[in-house]
N, C-alpha and C positions, 0 to 999 in steps of 0.2 A: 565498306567491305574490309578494307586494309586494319581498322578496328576490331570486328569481327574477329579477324585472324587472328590479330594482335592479342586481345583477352581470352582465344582459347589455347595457345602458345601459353601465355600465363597459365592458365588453372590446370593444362597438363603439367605444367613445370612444376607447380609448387605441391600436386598429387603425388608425381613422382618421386620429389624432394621427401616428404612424407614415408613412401615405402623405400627410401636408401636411410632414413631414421629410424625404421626397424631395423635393417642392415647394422645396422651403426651400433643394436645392442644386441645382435645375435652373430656376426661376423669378423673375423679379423679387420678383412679389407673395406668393413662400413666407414670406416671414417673418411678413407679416400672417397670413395661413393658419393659419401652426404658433400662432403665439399664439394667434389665436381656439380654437384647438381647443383648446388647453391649457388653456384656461378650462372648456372641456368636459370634461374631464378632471376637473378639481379638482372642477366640481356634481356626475358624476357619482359617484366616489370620496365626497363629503360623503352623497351620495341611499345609496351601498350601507352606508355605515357608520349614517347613520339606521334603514334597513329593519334591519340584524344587529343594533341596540338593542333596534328593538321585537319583536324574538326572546326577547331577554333568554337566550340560552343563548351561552355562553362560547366554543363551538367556531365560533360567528359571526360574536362580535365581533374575536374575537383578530385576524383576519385583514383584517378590514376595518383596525382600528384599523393592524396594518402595512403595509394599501396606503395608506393617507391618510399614514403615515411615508414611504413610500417615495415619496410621489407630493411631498411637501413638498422633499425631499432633490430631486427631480427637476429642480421648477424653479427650485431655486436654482442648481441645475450646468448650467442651460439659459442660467441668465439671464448667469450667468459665463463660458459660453462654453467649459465642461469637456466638450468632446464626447467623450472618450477613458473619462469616466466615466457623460455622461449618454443615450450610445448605449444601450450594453452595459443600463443601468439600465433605461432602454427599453423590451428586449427582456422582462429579467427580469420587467420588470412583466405586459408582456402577457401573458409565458407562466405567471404566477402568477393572472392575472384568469383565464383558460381554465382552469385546474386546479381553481380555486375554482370556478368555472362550472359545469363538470363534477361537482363531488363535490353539488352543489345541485339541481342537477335529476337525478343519482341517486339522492340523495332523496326527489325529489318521486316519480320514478318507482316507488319501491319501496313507499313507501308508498300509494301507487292502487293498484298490483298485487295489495297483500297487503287493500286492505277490499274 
C-alpha cells in the first residue's frame, strides 16, 4: 500500500513539475515554481524508492533505484540549462512514473480479486 502511495505522490509530482515548466516560459515567477517543484520531485522519487526497499523484492527496487538516477541526471541538465536534453528526459520520466504506476496497482488489484 505505502508503495501505491509512494508512485502516485511521484507521477503527481513530476505532472505538476511539467505544468510549473510552462510557467517557467510564460511567467515571471516560473522559475521559482519549477524549482520548488523540483524539490518535490526529488522527496517524492526518495519516498518511492524507500517504500520499494521495504518491499525488499527486486522487481521494486530496480525501478525506483532508475527513477532517482534519472531524476539526479534531470536536475543537473536543468540547472545547466540542457533543455534539448532535460525536456525530452521530462517526458521519459513521467511516462515511466505512469507505467510503473500502472503495473502497481495491477497488482494490488489482482491480488483482492483472487482472495
Amino acid at each position: 500500500m505505502f508503495l501505491r502511495i509512494a508512485l502516485l505522490a511521484q507521477t503527481v509530482a513530476v505532472l505538476v513539475q511539467a505544468v510549473t515548466a510552462g510557467l517557467l516560459l510564460s511567467t515571471p515567477g516560473g522559475r521559482t515554481a519549477h524549482s520548488a517543484t523540483a524539490i518535490g520531485v526529488v522527496v517524492t522519487v526518495l519516498l518511492h524508492l524507500v517504500a520499494a526497499l521495504l518491499t525488499r523484492q527486486r522487481s521494486s527496487i530496480l525501478p525506483a533505484v532508475g527513477m532517482l538516477a534519472m531524476t539526479v541526471v534531470q536536475v543537473a541538465l536543468g540547472m545547466a540549462h540542457m533543455k534539448a536534453f532535460h525536456v525530452p528526459l521530462g517526458v521519459l520520466m513521467f511516462g515511466v512514473s505512469l507505467v510503473r504506476l500502472n503495473q502497481v496497482w495491477s497488482v494490488g488489484r489482482a491480488k483482492t480479486a483472487s482472495a
